[in-house]
BATIBA-843589 format. One record per residue: z, y, x of N, C-alpha, C in turn; residue in three letters. Coordinates in steps of 0.2 Angstrom, whole numbers, plus 5000, padded with zeros to 4 digits. Layout:
N
ZYXZYXZYXALA/...
***
This chain:
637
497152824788497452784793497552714791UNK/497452674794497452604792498352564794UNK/498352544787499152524787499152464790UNK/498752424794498852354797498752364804UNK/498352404806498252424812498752484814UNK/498752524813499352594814499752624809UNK/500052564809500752544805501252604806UNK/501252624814501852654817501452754814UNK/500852724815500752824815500552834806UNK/500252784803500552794797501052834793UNK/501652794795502552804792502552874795UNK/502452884800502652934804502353014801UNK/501552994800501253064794501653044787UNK/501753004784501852994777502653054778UNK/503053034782503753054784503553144783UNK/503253144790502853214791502553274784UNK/502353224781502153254774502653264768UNK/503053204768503653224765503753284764UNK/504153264772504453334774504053414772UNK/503653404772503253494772503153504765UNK/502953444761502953444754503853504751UNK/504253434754504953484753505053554755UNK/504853574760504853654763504453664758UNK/503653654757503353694752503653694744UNK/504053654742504453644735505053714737UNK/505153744743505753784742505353854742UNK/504953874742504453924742504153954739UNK/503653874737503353904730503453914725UNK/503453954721503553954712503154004710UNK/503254034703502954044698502454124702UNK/503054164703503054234709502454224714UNK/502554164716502054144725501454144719UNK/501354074717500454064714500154134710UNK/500654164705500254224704499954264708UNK/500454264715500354324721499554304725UNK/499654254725499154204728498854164727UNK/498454184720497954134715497454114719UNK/496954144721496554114724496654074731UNK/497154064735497254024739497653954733UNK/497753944730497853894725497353874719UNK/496753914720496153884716495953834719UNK/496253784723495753724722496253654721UNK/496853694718497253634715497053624710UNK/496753714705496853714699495953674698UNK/495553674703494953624701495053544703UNK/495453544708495653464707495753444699UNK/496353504696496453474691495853494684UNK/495353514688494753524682495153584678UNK/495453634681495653694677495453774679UNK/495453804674494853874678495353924681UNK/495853904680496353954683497053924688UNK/497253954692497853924696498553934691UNK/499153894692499653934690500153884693UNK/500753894693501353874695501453784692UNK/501253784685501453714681500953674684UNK/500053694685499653664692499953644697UNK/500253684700500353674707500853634707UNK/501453624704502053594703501953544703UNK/501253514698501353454695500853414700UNK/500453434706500253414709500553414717UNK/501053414718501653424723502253374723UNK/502253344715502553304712502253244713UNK/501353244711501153194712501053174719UNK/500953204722500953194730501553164734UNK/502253204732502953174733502953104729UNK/502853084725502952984721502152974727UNK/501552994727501252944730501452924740UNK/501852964743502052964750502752944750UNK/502952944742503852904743503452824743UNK/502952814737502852734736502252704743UNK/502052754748501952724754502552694760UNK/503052754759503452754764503952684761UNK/503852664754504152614751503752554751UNK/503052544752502552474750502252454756UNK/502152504760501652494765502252454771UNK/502752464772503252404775503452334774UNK/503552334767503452274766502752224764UNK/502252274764501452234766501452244771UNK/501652264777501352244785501752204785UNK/502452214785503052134784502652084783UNK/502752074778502252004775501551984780UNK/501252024781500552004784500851994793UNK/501152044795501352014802501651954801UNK/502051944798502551864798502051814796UNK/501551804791501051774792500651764797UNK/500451834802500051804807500551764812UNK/501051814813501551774817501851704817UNK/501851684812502051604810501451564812UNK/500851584810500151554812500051534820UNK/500251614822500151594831500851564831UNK/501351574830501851504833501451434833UNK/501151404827500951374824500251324828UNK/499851384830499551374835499851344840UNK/500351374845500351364852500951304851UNK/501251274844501551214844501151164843UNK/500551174841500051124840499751104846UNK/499451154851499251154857499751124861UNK/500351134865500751114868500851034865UNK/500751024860500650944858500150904860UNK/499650944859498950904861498850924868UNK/499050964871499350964879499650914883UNK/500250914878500550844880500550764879UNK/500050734876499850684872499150694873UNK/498650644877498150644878497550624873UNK/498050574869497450544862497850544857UNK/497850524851498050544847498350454846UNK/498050394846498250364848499150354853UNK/499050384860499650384864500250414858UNK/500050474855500450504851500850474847UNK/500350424841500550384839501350334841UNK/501050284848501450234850502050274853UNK/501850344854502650374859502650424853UNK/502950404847503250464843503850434842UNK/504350474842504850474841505450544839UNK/505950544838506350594836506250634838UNK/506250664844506050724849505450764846UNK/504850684844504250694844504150734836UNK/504550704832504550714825504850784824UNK/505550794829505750884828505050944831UNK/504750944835504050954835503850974829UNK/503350914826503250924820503450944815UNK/504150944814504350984811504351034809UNK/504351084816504351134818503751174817UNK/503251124820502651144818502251174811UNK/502651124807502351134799502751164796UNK/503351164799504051234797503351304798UNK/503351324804502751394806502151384799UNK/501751334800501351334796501351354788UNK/501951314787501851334779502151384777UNK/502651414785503051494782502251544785UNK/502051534787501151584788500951574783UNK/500851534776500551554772500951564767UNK/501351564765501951584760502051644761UNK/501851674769501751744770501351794766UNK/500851744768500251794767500051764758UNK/500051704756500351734749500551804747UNK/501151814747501651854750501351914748UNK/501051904755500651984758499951994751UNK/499551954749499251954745499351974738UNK/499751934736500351954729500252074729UNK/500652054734500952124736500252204735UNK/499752174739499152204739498652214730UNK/498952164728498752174722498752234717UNK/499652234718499852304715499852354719UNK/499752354727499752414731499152404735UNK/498652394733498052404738498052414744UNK/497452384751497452434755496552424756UNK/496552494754495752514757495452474762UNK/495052414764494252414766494752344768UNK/495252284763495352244764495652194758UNK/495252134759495152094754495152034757UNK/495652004761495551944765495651874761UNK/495551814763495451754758495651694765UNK/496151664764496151614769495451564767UNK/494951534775494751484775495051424778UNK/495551364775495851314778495251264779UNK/495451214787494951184789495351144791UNK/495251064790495651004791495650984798UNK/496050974802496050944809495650884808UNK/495150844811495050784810494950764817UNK/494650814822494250774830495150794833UNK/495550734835496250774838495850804846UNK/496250874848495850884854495250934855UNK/495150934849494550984847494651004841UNK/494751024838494851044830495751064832UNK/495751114829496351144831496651204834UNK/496151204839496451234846496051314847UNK/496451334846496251414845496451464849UNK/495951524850496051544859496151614855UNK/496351634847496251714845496251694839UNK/496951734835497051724830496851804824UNK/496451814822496251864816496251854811UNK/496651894807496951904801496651944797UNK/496352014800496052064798495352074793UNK/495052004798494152004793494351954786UNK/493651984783493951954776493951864773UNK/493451854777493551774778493951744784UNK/494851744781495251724789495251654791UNK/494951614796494751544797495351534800UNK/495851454797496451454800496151374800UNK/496851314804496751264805497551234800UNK/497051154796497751144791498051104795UNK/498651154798499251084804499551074798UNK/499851074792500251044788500250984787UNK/499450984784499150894781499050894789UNK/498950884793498750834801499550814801UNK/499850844802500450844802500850784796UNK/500550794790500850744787500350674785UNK/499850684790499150624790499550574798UNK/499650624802500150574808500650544806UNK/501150584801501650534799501650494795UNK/501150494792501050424787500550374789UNK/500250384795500050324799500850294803UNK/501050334808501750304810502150294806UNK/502350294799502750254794502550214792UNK/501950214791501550154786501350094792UNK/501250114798500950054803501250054809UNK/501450114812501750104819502550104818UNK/503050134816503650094811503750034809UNK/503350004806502949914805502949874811UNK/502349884815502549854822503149844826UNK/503349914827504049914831504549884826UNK/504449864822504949794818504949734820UNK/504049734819503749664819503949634827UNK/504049704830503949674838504749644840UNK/505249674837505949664837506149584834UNK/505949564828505649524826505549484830UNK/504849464832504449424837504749404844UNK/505149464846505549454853506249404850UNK/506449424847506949384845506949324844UNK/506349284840506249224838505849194844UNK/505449244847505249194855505949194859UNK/506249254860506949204864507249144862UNK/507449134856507849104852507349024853UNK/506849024853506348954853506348944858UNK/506348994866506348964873507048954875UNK/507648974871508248944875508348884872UNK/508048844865508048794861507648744867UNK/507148774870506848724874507048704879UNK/507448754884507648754889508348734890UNK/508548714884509348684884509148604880UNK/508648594876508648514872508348464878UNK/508748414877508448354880508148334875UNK/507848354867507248304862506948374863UNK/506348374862505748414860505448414854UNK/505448354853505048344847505048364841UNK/505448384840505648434833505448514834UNK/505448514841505148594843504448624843UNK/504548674839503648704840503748774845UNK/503248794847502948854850502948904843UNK/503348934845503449014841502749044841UNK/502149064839501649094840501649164840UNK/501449214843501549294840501149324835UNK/501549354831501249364824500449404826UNK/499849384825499349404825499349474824UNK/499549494816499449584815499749624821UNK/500349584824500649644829500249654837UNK/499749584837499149594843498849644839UNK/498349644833497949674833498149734833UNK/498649784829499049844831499049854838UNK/499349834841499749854847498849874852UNK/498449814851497649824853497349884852UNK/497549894844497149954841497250014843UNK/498050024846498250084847498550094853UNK/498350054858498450054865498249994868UNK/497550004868496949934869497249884877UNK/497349924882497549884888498249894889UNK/498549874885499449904886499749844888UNK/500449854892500649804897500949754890UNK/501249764887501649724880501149674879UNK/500749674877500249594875500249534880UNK/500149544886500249494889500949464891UNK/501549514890502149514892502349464885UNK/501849484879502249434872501749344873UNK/501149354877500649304876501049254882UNK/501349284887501749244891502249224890UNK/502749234885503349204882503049154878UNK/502449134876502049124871501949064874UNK/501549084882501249014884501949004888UNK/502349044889503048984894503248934890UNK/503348964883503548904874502948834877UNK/502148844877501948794878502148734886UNK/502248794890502348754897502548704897UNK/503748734892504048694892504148624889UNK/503748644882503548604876503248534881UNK/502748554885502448504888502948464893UNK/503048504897503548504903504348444901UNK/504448454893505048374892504448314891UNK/503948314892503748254893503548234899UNK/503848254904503848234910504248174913UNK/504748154909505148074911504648034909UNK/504348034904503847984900503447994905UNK/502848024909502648024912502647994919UNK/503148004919503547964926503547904927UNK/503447854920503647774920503247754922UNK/503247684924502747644930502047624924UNK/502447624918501847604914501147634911UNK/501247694912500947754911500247744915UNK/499747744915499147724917499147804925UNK/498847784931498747864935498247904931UNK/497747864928497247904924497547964921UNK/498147944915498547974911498848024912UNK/499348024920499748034923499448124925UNK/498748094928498348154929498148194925UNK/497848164921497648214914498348264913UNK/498948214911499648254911499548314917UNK/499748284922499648364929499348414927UNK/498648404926498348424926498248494921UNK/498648454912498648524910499248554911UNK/499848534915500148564917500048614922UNK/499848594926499348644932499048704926UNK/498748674921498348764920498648804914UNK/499248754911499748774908500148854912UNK/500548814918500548874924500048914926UNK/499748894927498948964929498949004923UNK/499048984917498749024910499549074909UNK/499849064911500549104914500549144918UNK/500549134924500349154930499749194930UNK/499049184924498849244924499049304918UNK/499449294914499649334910500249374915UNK/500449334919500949404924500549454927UNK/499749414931499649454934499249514929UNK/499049504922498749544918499249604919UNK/500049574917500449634915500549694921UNK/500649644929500549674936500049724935UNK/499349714932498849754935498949824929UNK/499249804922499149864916499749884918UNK/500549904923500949914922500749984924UNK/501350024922501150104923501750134920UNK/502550144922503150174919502950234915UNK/502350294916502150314912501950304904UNK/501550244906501350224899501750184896UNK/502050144900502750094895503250144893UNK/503250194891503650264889503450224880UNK/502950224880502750184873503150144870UNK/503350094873503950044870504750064876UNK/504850114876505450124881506050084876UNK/506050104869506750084866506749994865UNK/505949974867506149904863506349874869UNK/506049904877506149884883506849884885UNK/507249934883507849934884508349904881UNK/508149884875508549834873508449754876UNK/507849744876507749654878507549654886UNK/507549704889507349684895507749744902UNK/508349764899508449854903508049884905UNK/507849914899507249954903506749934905UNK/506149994909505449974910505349934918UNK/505949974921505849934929506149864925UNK/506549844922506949774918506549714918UNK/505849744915505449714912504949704920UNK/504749734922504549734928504749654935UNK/505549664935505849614937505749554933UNK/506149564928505849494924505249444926UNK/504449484925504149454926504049424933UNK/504349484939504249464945504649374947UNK/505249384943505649334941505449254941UNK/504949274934504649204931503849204937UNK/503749234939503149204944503449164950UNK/504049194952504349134958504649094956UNK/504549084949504749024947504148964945UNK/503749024942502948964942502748954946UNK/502848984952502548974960502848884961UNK/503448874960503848814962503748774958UNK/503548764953503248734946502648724950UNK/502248754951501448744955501448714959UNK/502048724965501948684971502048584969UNK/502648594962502748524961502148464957UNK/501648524953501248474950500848454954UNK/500748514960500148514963500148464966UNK/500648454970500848394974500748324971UNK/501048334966501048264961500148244958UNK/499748304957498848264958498848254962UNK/498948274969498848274975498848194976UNK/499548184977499848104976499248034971UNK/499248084967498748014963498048034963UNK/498048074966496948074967496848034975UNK/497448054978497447994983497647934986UNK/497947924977498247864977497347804972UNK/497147854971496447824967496147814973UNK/495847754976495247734978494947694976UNK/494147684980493847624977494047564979UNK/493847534975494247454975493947414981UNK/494347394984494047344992494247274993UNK/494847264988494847194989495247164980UNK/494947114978495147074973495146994974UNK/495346984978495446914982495046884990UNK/494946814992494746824995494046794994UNK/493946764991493246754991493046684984UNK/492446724983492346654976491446614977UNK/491446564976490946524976490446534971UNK/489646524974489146524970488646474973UNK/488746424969488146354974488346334980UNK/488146374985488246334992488546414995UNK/488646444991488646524993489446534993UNK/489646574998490346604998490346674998UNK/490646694992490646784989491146814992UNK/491346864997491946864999492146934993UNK/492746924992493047004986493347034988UNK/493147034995493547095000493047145003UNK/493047215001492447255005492547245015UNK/491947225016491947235024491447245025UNK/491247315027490647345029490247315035UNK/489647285036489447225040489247265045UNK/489147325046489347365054489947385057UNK/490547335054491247355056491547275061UNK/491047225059491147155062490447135066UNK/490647085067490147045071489846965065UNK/489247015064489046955057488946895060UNK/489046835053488846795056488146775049UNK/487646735055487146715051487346645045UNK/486846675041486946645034487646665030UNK/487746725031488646735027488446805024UNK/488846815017488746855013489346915014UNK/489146985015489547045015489547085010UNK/490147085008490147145001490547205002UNK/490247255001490047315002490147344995UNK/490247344990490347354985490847324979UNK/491247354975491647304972491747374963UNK/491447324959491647384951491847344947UNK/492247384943492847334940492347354932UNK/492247324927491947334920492547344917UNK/492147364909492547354905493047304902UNK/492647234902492847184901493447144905UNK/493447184909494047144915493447134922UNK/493047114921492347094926492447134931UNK/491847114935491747134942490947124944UNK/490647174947490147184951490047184958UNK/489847124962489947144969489247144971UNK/489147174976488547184978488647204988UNK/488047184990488047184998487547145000UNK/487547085006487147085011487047015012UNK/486646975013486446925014486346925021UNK/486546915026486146885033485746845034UNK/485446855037484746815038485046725042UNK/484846685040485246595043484246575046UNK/484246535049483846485051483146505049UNK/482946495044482546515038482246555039UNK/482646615039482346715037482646735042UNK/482246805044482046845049482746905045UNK/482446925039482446985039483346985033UNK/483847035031484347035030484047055021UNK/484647025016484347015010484847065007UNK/484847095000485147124997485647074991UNK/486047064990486347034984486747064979UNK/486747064973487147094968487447024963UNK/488047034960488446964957488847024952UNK/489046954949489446984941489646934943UNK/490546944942491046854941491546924934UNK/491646854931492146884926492946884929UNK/493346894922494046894925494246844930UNK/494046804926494446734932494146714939UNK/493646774941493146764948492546714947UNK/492246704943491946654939491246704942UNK/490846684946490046674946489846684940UNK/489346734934489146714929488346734930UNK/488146764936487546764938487346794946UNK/487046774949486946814957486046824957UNK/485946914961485346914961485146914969UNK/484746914973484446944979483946974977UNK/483847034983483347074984483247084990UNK/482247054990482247054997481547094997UNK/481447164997480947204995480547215001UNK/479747214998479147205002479047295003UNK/478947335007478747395010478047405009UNK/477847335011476947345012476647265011UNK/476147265009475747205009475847155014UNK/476347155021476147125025476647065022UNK/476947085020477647005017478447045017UNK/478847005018479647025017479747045024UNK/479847095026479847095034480347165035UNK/480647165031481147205030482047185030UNK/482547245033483347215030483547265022UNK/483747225020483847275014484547285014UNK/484847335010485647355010485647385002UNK/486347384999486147414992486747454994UNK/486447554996486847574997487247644992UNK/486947634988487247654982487347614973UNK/487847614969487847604965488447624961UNK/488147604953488647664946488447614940UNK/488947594937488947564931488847614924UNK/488247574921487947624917488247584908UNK/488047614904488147584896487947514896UNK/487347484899486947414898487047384905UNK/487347394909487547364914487747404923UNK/487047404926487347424932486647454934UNK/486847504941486147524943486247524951UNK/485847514954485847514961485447534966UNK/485547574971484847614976484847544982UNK/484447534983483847474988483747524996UNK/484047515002483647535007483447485010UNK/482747505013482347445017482047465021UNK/482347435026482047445034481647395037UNK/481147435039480547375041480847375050UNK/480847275049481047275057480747295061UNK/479847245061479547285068479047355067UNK/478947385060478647435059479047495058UNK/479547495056480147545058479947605051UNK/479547565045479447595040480047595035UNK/480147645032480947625025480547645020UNK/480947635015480947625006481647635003UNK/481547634999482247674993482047644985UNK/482347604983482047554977482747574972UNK/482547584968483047604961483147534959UNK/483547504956483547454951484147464944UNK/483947454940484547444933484147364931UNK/484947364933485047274931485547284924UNK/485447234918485747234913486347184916UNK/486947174910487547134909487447084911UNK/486847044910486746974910486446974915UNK/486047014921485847004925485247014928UNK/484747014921484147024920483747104923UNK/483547104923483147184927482747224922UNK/483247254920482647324917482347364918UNK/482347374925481847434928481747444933UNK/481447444939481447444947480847504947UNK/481147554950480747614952480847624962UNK/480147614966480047634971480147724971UNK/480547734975480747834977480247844981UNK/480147884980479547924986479747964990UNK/480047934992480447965002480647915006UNK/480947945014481047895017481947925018UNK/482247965013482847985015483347935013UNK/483847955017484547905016484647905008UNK/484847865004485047844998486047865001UNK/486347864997487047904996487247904990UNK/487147904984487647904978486947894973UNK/487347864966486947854960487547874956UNK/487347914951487547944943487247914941UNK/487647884932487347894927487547934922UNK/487047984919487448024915487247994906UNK/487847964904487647934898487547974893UNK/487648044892487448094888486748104886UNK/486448124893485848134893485448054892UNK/485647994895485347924896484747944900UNK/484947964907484747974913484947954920UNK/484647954925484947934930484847994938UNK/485347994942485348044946485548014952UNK/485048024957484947984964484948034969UNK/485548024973485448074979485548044985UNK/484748074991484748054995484848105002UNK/484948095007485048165013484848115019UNK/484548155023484548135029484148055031UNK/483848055036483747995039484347925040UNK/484647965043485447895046485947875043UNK/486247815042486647825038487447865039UNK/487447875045487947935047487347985049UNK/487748055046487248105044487848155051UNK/487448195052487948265057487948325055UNK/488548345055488648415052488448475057UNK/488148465062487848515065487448515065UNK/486848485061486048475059485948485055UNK/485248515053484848525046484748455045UNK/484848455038484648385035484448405027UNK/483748365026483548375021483948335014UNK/484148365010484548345003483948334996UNK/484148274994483548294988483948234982UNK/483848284973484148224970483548224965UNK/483448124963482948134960483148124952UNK/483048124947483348134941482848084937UNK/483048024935482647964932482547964926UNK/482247944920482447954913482647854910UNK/482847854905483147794905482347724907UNK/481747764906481247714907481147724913UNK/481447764917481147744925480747794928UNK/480647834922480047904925480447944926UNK/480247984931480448034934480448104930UNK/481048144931481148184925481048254931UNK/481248284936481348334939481548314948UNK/481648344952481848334958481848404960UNK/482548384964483148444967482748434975UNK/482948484979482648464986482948554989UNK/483248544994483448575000483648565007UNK/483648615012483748585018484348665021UNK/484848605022485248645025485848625031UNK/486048655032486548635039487148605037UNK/487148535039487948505036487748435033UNK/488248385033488048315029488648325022UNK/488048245020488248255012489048205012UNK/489348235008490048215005489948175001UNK/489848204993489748184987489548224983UNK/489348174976489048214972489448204965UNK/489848224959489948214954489448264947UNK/489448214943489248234938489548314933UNK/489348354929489848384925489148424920UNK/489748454915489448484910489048554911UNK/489148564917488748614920487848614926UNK/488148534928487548494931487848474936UNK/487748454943487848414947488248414951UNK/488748414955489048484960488948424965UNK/488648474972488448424977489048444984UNK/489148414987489848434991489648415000UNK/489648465001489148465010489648465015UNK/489948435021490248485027489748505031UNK/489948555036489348605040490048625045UNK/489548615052490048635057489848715059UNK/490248745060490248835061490548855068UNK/490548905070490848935077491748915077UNK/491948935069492548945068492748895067UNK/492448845065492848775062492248735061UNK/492448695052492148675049492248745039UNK/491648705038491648745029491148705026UNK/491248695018491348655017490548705009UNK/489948655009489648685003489848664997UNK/489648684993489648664985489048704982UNK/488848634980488048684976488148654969UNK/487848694966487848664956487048664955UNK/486848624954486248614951486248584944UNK/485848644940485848624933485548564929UNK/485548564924485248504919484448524919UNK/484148574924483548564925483248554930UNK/483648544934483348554942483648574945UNK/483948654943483648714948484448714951UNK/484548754955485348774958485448824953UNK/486248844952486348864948486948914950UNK/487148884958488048934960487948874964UNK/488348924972488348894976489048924979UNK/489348894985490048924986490148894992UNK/490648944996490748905004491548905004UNK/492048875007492348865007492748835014UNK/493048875018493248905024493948845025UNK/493548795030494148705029494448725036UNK/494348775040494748765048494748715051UNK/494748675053494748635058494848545053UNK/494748575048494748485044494048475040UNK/494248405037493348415036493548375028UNK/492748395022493148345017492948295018UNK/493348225016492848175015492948145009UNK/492948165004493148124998493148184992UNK/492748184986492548204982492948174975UNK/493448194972493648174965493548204960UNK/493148174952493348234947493448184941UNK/494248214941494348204934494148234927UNK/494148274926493648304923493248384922UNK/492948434920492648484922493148544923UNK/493748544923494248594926494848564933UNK/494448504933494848484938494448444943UNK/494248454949493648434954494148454959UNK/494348374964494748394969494348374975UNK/494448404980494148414986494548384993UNK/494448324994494948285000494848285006UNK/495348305012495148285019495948255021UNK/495948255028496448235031496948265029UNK/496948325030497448385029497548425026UNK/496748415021496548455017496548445009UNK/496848485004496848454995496548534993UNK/496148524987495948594985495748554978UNK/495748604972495648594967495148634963UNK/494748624962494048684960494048664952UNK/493548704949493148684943492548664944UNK/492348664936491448674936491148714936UNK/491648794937491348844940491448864948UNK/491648824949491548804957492348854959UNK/492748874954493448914956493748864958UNK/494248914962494848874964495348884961UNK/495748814958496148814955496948784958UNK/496748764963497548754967497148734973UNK/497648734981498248794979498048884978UNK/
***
């Protein structure tokens, strides 16, 4: 009978045997085996003796009684031992299991261990190491009391893959190589990563919280800043917090305390800002990084909006309950500070708003200055808004230089003399001072000057100025499009004929590349937004040759063009069933388009294009403010 499997029918023969042994002890003696020798001759061959007798039989009745006393004494306590070992192993198991049940990575586990977590473990490796102390135990025991057709040998196996490595559906003790799992060491490889690193953190993060409060109520309460810096978040506590819950709501919740530090930091310099002496250029750039000060805020709420999960924030439930009551606490809070950036937004926005519109171009700088027998007037007045008079000069353009200086340029009307209307461009210094005047009166074709000329684009370049030439032939009804870069002194460096007959409309120069960028659209010089009109820019190189050409046809006229580090951003209105909408195309530093975007204006239209610089491209109509990048997003409102 096997003493591990039929433990119970075992004892119960040994008992059995006992017993008969004793009833045969009261019978037989010396009288019986002589009466009966040959039914007791196979005692006396057991014992290798040719004859049977009572001192045989005795002594083998005796040895039978000591061997069924020391099973009914050894055989309980080896099954003891070996049950409590397997038994300890399957607790052991199914506390292991119900772990890795409850905990989906070993990660999670990590960041949500705590007290509860660690009685668990406890437990666990209480079972584990009482299953082999068992079966030591049980082993020991066997040594001195053998059991026939068993020789078993634990095989330990280290948990490594969590979730797979462990997880046991049938525990057998009986074959001789018993394969078990070592929860002991997993068990003490998770607590010395959570002692050594995630105990660490939740310092480091108590810590951090602490000194970012204590830096934003120093800001929010001083009227001097400038002794104040931006608390930074200790780097190792991102990296941690990343390593062991990659998209977790806490990182942007500490990266946003982090940029509210910079917001404010910036936000005391806002009286200074405010004074009259402060340039609008300046004033803007200020707005501005305010504006994305708030946006880089405003998206770190929305990060935390989109990772939030009261589930998952179980992870930091103790640290949220202290700084924030709890996980809904934290929740509020941020909901808190975004109606607060919302009202911050509305106030910068308005204030670029105020001074992109308070920039215009320059239309008047006096009333007018003399050259020879010539009167310059230094007021723009578009010479299709009056009734010309013959012989009198119209300026149509006004740029302010470096130097304090000025560039006027415009129109000559034709006096007694001439037929046809003449182009002028002028340089006067600070004091309105004349220091050179040119005319252009561009020939179309071999017949002579039979043309009106207009200079209706121009951009002040490194070496002076550049200008696009329209010429209308009076009685042949032919056009032209003439580049000019005129230097400082007045002189001409380059006059390139366009090879088109389209409206001239803006000149770039891009001093990076020391190139130039000529856009033209459409036939007239009012263009319709309910018409295809052909758009083309040509891209000059600083000698006049032509580097590439843009060319489209699409529905809508042109607005504007600004330069950027991305390439050109060309700016259309197009009229729709619905309204108006508004294009934007980016053509790259090669030519080609590169992103284009439509943008839904309702019943306004834009007329006016400003870019401060390539995160800030503002978009103007009547009614209308919208603020883009160079990747053509919208950035306010």
């Amino acid at each position: 009978t096997d003493p591990l499997i039929e433990f119970t029918k075992m004892q119960a023969l040994a008992e059995e045997a006992k017993q008969r042994l004793f009833k045969a002890s009261l019978v037989i003696d010396d009288k019986e085996v002589k009466k009966n020798e040959d039914f007791y001759l196979w005692v006396a061959q057991l014992k290798q003796q040719p004859v049977a007798n009572y001192e045989i039989v005795h002594q083998y009745m005796e040895e039978k009684k000591n061997e069924i006393n020391r099973i009914l004494h050894s055989v309980p306590l080896v099954y003891n031992d070996f049950t409590n070992a397997v038994g300890y192993y399957d607790k052991s198991v199914k506390k292991f299991m119900n772990i890795s049940s409850t905990y989906s990575s070993l990660k999670n586990l990590y960041m949500l261990y705590d007290e509860k977590l660690d009685e668990k473990f406890t437990s666990l490796k209480s079972s584990y190491d009482s299953s082999l102390w068992y079966f030591e135990r049980y082993k020991s025991k066997t040594d001195t009391f053998p059991l026939k057709g068993y020789s078993q040998k634990l095989d330990i196996r280290p948990v490594i893959i969590y979730r797979y490595d462990g997880l046991v559906s049938q525990v057998n003790f009986l074959t001789d190589d018993v394969k078990i799992w070592n929860y002991g060491a997993w068990v003490d490889s998770v607590r010395k990563v959570v002692n050594n690193e995630i105990v660490g953190v939740r310092k480091l993060l108590e810590i951090n919280e602490e000194r970012q409060n204590q830096a934003l109520e120093k800001l929010a309460s001083s009227k001097n800043a400038e002794n104040l810096e931006v608390v930074e978040i200790d780097k190792s506590i991102l990296f941690n917090l990343l390593r062991y819950d990659y998209n977790n709501p806490i990182v942007p919740l500490l990266k946003f305390k982090e940029s509210k530090q910079k917001l404010l930091l910036d936000q005391a310099n806002d009286t200074y800002y405010d004074t009259a002496q402060i340039s609008i250029d300046r004033k803007l750039v200020f707005y501005n990084k305010m504006l994305y000060n708030i946006k880089d805020c405003d998206s770190l709420i929305a990060q935390f909006d989109m990772r939030f999960d009261p589930v998952r924030m179980q992870k930091y439930k103790g640290f949220l309950e202290k700084h924030y009551d709890g996980i809904d606490g934290s929740k509020q809070y941020m909901f808190n500070e975004k109606n607060d950036l919302r009202k911050e937004l509305a106030i910068y926005g308005s204030l670029l708003k105020e001074g992109v519109q308070s920039i215009k171009p320059i239309d008047s700088i006096g009333n007018y200055t003399k050259y020879k027998y010539l009167r310059i007037p230094l007021t723009v007045e578009p010479p299709d808004s009056v009734e010309m008079t013959k012989g009198a000069l119209y300026t149509t353009h006004i740029l302010k230089t470096a130097d304090e200086g000025y560039y006027l340029s415009g129109i000559y009307v034709p006096d007694k003399k001439t037929k046809n209307i003449k182009a002028y461009l002028a340089r006067i210094n600070e004091g309105k001072v004349v220091k050179w005047f040119n005319q252009y009166d561009i020939e179309i074709d071999s017949a002579g000057t039979d043309s009106n000329n207009s200079i209706e684009a121009v951009a002040l370049t490194n070496e002076g100025v550049a200008i696009v030439i329209r010429s209308e032939q009076i009685e042949k009804g032919g056009v032209a499009s003439t580049f000019v870069h005129v230097l400082q002194d007045g002189g001409q460096k380059m006059i390139r004929r366009l090879d088109t007959d389209l409206f001239p409309r803006n000149v770039l120069f891009a001093e990076e590349q020391n190139n130039f960028l000529i856009c033209l659209s459409g036939t007239e010089k009012v263009l319709n937004n309910t018409e295809k009109n052909e758009l083309r820019i040509v891209n000059l190189n600083g000698l006049g040759e032509q580097v590439w050409v843009y060319s489209d046809y699409k529905l809508g006229g042109y607005i504007g063009m600004v330069n950027t580090q991305r390439g050109i951003l060309i700016t259309r209105n197009k009229a729709v069933s619905t309204g108006n909408e508004a294009i934007l195309t980016m053509v790259n530093t090669s030519g080609t388009k590169s992103n284009e975007k439509t943008i839904d204006l309702g019943s306004d239209l834009i007329n006016r294009v400003y870019k401060l610089n390539d995160t800030n491209i503002s978009l103007l109509g009547t009614g209308y403010f919208t603020i883009i990048n160079s990747r053509l997003e919208k950035i306010y409102p």
